[in-house]
C-alpha positions as MATLAB code, in Angstrom:
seq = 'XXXXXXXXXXXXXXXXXXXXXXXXXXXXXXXXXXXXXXXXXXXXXXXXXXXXXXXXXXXXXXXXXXXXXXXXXXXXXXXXXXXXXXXX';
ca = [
       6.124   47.787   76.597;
       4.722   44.121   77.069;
       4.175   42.083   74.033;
       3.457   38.643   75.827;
       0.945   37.107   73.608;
       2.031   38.627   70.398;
       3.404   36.719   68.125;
       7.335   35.762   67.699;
       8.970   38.157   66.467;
       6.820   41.204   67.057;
       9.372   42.520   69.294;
      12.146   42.323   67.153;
      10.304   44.084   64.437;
       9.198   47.008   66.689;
      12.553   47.537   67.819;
      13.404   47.676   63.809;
      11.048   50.628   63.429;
      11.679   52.493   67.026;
      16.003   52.007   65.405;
      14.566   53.843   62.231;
      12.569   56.127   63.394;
      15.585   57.292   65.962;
      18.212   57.707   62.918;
      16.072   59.261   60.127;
      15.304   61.607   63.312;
      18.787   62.129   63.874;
      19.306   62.030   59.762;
      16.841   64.930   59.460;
      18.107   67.065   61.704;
      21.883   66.464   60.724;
      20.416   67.863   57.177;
      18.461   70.528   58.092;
      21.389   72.254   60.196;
      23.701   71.668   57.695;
      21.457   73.391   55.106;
      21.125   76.238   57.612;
      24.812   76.643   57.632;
      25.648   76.229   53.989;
      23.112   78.648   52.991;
      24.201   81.135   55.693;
      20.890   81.151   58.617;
      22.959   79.343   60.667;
      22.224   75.487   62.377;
      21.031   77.483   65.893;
      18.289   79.126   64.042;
      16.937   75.454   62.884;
      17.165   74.465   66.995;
      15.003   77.619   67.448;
      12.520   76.662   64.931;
      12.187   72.967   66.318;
      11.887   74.048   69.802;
       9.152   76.811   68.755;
       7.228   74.320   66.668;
       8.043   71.041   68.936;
       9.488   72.122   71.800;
       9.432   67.981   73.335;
      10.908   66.154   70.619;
      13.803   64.528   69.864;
      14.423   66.583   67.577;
      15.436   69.484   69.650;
      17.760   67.338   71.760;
      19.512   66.547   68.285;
      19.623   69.787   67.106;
      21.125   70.740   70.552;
      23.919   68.406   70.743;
      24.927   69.175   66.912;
      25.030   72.791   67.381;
      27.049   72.417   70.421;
      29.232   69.689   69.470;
      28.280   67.510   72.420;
      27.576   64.602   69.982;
      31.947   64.363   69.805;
      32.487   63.400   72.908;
      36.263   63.323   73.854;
      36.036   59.192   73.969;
      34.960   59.716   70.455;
      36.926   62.381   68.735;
      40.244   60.556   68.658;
      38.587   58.441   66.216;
      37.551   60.827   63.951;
      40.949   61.698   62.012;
      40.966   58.006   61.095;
      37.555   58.038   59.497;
      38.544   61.227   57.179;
      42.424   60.966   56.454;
      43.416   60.789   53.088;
      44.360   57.781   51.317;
      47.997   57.432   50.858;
];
C-alpha cells in the first residue's frame, strides 16, 4: 500500500486501525470459543460455523490455531506458568 502524497502521519494511523482490527479479530474469536466450551457445543463447532459462513477470513485461521493449541508454541509455553502462578 503506497501512501506517497498523503499526508504525515496517515500511515501511522492506518497501521493503528489494521493493529485493531487484527486483535478485536483475534479478541472475538478467543470469546466465542470459549463460550462454546463453557456452555458445552464445544470451540470446534464455532471453527465450523466461521468456515461455513466465511470460509477466507481470519477468523477461521484463529479459530484454528485456538482449537488446536498451535497459538502455544513451545518457544512460548515456558512462559506461561510465570504469567498465572500464584502470588506468594
Amino acid at each position: 500500500m503506497n501512501l506517497s502524497g498523503e499526508e504525515p502521519g496517515q500511515a501511522s494511523l492506518l497501521k493503528f486501525i489494521g493493529n485493531v482490527l487484527i486483535m478485536t479479530s483475534i479478541e472475538t474469536t478467543a470469546e466465542m470459543c470459549t463460550f462454546a466450551e463453557k456452555t458445552n457445543l464445544g470451540a470446534h463447532n464455532v471453527l465450523k460455523l466461521f468456515q461455513a459462513l466465511m470460509p477466507i477470513s481470519p477468523h477461521v485461521l484463529y479459530a484454528k490455531q485456538m482449537t488446536s493449541e498451535e497459538y502455544a508454541k513451545d518457544h512460548v509455553r515456558p512462559y506461561l506458568p510465570i504469567l498465572y502462578a500464584p502470588a506468594n
